[in-house]
DSSP file (Angstrom, degrees, kcal/mol; ACC not computed):
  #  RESIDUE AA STRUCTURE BP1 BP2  ACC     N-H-->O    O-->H-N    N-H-->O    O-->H-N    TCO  KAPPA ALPHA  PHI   PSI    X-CA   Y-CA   Z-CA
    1    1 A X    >>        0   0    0      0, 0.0     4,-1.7     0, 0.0     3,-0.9   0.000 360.0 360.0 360.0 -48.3    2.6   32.4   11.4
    2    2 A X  H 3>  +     0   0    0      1,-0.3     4,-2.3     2,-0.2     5,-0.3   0.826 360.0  58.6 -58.7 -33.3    5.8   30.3   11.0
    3    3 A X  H 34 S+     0   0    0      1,-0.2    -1,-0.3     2,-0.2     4,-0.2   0.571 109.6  44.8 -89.2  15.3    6.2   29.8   14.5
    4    4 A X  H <> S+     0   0    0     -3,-0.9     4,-2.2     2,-0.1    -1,-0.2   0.932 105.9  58.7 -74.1 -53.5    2.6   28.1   14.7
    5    5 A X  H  X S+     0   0    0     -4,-1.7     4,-2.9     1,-0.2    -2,-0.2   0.722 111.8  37.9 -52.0 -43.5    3.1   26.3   12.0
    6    6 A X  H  X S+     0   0    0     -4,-2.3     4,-1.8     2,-0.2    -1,-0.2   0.770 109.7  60.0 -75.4 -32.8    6.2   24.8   13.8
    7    7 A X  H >> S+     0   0    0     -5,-0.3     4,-2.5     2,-0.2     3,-0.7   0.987 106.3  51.4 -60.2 -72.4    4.3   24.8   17.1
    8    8 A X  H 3X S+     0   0    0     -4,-2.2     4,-1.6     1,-0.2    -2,-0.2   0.949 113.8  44.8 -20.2 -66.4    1.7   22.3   14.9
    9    9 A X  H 3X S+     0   0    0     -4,-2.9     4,-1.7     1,-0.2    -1,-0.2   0.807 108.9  54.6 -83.8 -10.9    4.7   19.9   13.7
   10   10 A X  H <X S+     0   0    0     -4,-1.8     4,-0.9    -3,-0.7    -1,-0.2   0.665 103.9  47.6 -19.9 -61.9    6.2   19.7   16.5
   11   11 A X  H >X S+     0   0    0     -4,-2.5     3,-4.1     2,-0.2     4,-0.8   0.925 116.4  51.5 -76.3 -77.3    3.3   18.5   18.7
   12   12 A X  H 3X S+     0   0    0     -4,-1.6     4,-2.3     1,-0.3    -2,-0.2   0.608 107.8  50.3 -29.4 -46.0    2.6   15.9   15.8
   13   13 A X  H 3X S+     0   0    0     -4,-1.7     4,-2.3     2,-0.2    -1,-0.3   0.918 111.5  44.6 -53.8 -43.1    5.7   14.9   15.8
   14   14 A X  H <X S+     0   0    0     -3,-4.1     4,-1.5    -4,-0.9    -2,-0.2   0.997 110.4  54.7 -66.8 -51.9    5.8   14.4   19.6
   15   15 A X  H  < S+     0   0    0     -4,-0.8    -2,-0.2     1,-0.2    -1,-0.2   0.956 104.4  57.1 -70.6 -35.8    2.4   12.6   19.7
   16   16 A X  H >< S+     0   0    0     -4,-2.3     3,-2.9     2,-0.2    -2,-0.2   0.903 109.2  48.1 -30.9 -73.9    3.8   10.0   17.0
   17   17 A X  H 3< S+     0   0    0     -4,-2.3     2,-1.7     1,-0.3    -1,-0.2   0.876 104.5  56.4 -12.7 -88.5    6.6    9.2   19.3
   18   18 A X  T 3< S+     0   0    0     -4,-1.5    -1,-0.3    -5,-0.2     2,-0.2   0.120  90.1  94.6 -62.5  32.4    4.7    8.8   21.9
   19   19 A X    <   -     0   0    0     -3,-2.9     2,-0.5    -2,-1.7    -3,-0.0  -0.535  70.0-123.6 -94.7 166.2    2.5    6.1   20.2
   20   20 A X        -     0   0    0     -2,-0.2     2,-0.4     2,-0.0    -2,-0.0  -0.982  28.8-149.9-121.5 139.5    2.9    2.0   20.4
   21   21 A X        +     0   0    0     -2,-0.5     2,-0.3     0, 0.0     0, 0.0  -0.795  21.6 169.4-103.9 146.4    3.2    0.6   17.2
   22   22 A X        -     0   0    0     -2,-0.4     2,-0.2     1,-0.0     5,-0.0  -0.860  33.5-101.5-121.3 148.0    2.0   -3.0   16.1
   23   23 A X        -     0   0    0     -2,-0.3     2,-1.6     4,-0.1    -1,-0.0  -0.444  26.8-119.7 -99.1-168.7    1.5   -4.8   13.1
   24   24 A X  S >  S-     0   0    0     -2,-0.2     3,-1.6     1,-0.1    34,-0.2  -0.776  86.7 -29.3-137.2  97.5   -1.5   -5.3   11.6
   25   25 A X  T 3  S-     0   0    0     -2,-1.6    -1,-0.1     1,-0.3    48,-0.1   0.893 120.8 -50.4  35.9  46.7   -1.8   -9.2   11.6
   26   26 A X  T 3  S-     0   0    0     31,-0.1    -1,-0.3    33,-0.1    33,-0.1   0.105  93.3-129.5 104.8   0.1    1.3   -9.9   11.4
   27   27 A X    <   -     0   0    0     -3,-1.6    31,-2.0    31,-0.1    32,-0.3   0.059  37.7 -39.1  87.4-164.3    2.0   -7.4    8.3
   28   28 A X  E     +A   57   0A   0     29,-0.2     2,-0.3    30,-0.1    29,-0.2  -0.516  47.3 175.7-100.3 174.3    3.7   -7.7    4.9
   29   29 A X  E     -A   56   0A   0     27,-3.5    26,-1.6    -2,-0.2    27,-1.3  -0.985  34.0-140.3-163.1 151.1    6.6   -9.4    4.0
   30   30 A X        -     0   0    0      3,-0.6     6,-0.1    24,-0.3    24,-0.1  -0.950  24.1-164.9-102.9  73.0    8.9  -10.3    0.4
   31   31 A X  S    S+     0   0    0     -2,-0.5     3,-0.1     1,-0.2    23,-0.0   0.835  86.4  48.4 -64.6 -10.5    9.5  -13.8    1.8
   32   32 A X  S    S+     0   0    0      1,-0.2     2,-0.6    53,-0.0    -1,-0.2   0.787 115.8  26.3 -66.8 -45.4   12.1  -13.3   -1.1
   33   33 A X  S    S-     0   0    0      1,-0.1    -3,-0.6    -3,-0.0     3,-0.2  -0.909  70.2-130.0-125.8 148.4   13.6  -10.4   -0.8
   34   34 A X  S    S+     0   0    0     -2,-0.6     2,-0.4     1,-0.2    -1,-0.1   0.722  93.5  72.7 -33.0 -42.2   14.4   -8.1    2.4
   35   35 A X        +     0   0    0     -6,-0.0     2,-0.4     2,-0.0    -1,-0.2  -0.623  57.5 151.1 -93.5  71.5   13.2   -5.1    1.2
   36   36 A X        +     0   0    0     -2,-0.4     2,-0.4    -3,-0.2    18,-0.2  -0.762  24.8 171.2-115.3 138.0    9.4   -5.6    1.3
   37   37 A X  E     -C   53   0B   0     16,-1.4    16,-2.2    -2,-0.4     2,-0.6  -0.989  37.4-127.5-151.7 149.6    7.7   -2.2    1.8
   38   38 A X  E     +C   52   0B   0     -2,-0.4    14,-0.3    14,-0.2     3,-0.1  -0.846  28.7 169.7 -83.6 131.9    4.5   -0.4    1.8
   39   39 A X  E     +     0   0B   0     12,-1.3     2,-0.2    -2,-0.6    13,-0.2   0.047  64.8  25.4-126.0  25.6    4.4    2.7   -0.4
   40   40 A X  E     -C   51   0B   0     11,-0.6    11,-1.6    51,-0.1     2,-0.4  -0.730  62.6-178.2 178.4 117.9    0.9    3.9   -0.7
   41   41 A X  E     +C   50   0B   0     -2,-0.2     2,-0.3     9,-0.2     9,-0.2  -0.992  12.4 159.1-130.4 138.6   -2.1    3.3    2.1
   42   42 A X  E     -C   49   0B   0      7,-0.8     7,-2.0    -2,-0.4     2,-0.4  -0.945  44.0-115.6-152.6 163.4   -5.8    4.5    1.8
   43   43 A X  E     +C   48   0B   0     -2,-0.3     2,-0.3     5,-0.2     5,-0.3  -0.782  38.6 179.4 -85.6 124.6   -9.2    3.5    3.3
   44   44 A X  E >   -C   47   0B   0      3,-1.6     3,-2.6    -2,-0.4    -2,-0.1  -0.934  68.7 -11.6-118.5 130.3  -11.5    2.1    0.1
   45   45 A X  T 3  S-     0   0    0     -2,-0.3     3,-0.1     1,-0.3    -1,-0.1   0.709 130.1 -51.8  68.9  39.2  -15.1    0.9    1.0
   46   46 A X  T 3  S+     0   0    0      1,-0.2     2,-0.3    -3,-0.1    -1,-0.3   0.540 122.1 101.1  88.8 -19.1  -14.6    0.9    4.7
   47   47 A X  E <  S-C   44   0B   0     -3,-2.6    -3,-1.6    22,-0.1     2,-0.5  -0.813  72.6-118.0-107.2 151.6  -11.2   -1.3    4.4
   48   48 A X  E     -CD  43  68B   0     20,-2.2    20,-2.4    -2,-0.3     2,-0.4  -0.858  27.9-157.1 -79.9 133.8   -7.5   -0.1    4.5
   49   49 A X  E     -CD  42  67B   0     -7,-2.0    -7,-0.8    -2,-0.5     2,-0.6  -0.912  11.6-176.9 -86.1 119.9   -5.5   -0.7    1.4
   50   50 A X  E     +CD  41  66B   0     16,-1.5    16,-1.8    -2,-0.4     2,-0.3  -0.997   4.9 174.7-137.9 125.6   -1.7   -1.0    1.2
   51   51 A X  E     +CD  40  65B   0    -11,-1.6   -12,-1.3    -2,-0.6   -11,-0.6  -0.911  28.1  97.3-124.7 145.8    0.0   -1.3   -1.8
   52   52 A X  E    S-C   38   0B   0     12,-1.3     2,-0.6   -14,-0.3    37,-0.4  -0.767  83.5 -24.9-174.1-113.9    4.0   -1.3   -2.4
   53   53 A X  E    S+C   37   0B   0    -16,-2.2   -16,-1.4    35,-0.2     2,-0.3  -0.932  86.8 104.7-138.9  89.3    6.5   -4.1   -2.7
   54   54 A X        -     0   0    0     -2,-0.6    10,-1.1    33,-0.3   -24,-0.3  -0.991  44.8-158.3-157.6 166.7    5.4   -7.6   -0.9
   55   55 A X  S    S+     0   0    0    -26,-1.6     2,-0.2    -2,-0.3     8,-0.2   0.137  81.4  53.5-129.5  29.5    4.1  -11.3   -1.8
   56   56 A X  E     -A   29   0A   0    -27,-1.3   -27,-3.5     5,-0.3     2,-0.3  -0.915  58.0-167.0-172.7 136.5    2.4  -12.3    1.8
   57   57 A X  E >  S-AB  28  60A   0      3,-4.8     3,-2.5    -2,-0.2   -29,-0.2  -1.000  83.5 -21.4-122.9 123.6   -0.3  -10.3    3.9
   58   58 A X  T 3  S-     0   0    0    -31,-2.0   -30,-0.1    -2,-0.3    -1,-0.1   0.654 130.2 -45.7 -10.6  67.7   -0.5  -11.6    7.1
   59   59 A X  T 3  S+     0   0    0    -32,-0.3     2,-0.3     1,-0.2    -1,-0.3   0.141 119.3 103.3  91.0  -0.9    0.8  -14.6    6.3
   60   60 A X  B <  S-B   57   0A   0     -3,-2.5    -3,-4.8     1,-0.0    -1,-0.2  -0.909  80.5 -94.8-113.6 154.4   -1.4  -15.1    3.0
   61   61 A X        +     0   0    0     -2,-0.3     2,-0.3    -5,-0.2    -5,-0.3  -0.279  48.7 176.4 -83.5 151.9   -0.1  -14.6   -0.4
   62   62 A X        -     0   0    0     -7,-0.1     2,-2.3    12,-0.1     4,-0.1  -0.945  33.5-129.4-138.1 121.9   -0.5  -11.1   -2.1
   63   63 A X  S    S-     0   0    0     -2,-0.3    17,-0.9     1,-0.2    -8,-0.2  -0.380  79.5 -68.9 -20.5  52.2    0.5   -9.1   -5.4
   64   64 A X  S    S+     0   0    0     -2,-2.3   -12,-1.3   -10,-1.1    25,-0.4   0.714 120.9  65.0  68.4   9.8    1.7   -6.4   -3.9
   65   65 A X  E     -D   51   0B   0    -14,-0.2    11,-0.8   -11,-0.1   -14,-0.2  -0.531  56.8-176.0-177.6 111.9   -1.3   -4.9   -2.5
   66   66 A X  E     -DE  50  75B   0    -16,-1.8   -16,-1.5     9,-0.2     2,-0.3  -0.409  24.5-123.3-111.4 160.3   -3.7   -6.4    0.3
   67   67 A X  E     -D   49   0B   0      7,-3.0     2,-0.6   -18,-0.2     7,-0.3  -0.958  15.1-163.1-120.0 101.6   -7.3   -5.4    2.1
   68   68 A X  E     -D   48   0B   0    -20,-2.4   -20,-2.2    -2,-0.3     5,-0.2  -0.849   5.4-174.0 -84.1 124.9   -7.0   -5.1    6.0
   69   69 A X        -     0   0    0     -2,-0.6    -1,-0.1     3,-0.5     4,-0.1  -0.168  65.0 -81.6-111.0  26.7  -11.0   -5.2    7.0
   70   70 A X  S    S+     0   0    0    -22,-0.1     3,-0.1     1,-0.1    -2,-0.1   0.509 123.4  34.1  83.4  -2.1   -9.9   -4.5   10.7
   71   71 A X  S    S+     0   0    0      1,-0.1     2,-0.1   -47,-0.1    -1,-0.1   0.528 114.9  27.9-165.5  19.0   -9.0   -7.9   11.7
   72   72 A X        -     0   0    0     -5,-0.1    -3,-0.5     2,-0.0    -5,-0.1  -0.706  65.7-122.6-172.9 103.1   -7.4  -10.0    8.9
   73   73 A X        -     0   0    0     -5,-0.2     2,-0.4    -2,-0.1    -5,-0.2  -0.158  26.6-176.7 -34.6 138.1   -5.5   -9.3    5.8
   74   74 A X        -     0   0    0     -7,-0.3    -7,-3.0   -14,-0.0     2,-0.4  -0.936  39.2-103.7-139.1 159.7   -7.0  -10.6    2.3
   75   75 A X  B     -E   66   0B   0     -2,-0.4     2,-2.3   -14,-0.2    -9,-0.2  -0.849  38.0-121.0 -73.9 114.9   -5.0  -10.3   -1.2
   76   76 A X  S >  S-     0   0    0    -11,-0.8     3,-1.7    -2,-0.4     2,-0.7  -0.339  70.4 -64.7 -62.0  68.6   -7.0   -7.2   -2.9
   77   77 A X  T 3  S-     0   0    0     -2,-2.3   -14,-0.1     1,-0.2    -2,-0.1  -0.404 101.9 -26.7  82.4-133.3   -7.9   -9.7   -5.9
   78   78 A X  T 3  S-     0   0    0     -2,-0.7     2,-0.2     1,-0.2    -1,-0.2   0.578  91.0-152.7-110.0 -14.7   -5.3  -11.2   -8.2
   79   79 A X    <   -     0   0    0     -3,-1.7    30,-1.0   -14,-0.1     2,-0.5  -0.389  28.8 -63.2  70.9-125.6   -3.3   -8.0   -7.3
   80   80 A X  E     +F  108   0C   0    -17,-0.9     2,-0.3    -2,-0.2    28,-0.2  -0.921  59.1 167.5-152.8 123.5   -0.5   -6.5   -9.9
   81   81 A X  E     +F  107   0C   0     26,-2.2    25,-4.1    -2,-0.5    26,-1.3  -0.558   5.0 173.2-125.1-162.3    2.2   -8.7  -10.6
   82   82 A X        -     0   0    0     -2,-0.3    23,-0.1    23,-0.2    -1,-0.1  -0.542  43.7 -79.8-168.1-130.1    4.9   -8.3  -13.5
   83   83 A X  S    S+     0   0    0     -2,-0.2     2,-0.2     0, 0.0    22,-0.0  -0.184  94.5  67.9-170.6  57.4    8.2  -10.0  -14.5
   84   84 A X  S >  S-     0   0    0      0, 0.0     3,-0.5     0, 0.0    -2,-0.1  -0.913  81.6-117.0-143.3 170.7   10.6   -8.7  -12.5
   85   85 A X  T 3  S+     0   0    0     -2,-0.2   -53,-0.0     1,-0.2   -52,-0.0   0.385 112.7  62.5 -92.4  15.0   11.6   -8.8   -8.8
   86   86 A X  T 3   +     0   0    0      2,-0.0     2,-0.3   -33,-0.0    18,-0.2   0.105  69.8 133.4-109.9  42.3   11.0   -4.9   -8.5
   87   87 A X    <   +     0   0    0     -3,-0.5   -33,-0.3    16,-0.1     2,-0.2  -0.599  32.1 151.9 -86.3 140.0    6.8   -5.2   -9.4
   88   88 A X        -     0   0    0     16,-0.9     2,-0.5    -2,-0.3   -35,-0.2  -0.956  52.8-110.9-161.9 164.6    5.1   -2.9   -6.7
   89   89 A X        -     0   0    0    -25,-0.4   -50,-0.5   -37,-0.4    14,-0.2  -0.999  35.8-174.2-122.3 109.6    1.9   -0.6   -6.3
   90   90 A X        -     0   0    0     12,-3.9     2,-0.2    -2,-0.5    13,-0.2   0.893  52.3 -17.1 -72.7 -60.2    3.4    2.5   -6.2
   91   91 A X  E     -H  102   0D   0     11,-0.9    11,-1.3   -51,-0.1     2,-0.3  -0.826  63.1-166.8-143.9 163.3    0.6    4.9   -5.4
   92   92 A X  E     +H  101   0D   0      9,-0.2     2,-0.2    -2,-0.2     9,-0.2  -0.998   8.0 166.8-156.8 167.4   -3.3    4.8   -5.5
   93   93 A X  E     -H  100   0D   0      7,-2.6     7,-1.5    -2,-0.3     2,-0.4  -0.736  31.8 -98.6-148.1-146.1   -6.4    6.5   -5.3
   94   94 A X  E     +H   99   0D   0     -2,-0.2     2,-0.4     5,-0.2     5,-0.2  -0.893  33.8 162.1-145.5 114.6   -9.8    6.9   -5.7
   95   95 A X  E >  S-H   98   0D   0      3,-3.3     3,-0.6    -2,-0.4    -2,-0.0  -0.912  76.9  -6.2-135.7 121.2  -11.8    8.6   -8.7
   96   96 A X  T 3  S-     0   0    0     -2,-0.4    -1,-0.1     1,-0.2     3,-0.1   0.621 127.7 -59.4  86.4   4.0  -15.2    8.2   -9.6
   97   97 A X  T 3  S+     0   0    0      1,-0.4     2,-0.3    -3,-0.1    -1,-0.2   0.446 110.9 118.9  88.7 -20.8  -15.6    5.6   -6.8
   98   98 A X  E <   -H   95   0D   0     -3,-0.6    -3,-3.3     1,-0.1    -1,-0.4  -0.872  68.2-124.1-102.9 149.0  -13.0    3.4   -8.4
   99   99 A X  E     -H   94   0D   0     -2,-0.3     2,-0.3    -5,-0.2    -5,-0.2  -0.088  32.2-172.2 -60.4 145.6   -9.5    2.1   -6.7
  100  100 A X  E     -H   93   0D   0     -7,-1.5    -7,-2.6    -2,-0.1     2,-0.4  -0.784   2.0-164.7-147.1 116.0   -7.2    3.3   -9.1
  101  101 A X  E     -H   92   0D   0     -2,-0.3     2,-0.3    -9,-0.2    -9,-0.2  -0.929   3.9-161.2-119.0 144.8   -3.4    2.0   -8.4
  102  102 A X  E     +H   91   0D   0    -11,-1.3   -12,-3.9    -2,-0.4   -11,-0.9  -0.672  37.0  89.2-124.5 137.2   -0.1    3.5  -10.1
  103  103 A X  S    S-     0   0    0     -2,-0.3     2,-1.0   -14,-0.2   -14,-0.2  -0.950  78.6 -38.2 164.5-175.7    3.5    1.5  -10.2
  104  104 A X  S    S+     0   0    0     -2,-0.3   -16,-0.9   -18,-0.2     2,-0.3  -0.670  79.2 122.1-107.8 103.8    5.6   -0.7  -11.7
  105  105 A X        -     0   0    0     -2,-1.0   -23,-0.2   -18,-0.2     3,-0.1  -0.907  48.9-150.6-144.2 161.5    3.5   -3.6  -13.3
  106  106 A X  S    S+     0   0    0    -25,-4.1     7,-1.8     1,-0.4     2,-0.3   0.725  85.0   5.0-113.3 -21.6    2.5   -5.6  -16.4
  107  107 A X  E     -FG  81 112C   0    -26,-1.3   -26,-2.2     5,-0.3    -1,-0.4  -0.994  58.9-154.4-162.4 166.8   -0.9   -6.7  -15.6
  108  108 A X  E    S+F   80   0C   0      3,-0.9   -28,-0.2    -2,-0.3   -29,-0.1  -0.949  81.6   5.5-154.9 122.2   -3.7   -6.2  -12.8
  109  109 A X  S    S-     0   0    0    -30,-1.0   -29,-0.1    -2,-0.3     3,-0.1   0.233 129.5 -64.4  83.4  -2.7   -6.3   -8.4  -11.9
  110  110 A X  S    S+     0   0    0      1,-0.3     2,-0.2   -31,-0.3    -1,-0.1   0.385 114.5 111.4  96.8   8.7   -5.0  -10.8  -14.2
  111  111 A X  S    S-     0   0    0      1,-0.1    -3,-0.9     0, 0.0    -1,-0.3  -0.735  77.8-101.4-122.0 154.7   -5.6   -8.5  -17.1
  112  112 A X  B     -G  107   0C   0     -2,-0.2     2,-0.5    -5,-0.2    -4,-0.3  -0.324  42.4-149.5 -57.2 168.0   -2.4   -6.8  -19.3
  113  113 A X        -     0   0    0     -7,-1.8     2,-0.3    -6,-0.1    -1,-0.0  -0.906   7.4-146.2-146.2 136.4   -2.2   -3.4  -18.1
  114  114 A X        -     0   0    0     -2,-0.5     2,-0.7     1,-0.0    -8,-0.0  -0.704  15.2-120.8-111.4 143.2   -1.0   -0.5  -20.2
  115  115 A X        -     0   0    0     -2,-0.3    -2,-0.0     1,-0.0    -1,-0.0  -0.724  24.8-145.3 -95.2 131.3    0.8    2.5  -19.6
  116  116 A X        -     0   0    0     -2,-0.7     2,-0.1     1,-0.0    -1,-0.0   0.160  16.2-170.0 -85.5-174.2   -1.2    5.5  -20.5
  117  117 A X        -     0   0    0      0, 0.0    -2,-0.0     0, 0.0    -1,-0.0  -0.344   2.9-170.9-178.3  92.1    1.0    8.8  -22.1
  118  118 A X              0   0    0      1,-0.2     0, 0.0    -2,-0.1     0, 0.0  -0.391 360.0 360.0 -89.3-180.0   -0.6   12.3  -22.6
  119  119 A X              0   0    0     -2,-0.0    -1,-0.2     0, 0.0     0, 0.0   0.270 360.0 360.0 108.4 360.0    1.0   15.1  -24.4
C-alpha cells in the first residue's frame, strides 16, 4: 500500500515540474510590501477566488482577495481590510452556497466584522 501511495506522489510531483507556469493577468502584488501572497484559492460561482495578503489584482486595486473570471481580475467587492499592514484572507470556503472567508481583519464588505468564539 505505502509503496503506491508513493508511486501516486511521485508522479504528481513529476507532472507539476513538468508544467509551465504563468500568471494569471499579471497576478497579485503588496505594491507596499514584498511579501504579498496568496493563502487560500477556491472556484465560487464559476470564478476562481484567491484570498491572502495583497492590495492590486492584475493591476487593479484589491482587499486582499480578488475574482479571476478566466480572463481578468476584479476586486471580490470592498474586500476585508483592517488597520494594520498584516490584514489578509486567510482561508475560505463555501457553506450553504455562501463564500465564507477566515483571517486577520476588522471589517468585510465594508461592514465591522466580528470574531466568533465557541466553547
Amino acid at each position: 500500500m505505502k509503496k503506491t501511495n508513493y508511486s501516486t506522489i511521485h508522479y504528481s510531483l513529476f507532472t507539476v515540474f513538468a508544467q509551465r507556469w504563468d500568471s494569471l493577468g499579471g497576478g497579485v502584488i503588496d505594491v507596499s510590501n514584498p511579501f504579498a501572497n496568496v493563502t487560500s484559492i477556491l472556484v465560487y460561482n464559476g470564478n476562481l477566488i484567491a484570498g491572502g495578503h495583497f492590495d492590486t489584482a492584475g493591476g487593479q486595486p484589491a482587499n486582499s482577495i480578488a475574482e479571476w473570471n478566466g480572463s481578468m481580475w476584479s476586486p471580490l467587492g470592498m474586500g476585508v481590510a483592517g488597520s494594520s499592514w498584516c490584514t489578509f484572507a486567510w482561508t475560505m470556503t463555501i457553506y450553504n452556497g455562501n463564500l465564507i472567508v477566515g483571517g486577520a481583519f476588522g471589517s468585510a464588505g465594508g461592514n465591522p466584522a466580528t470574531i466568533l468564539k465557541t466553547g
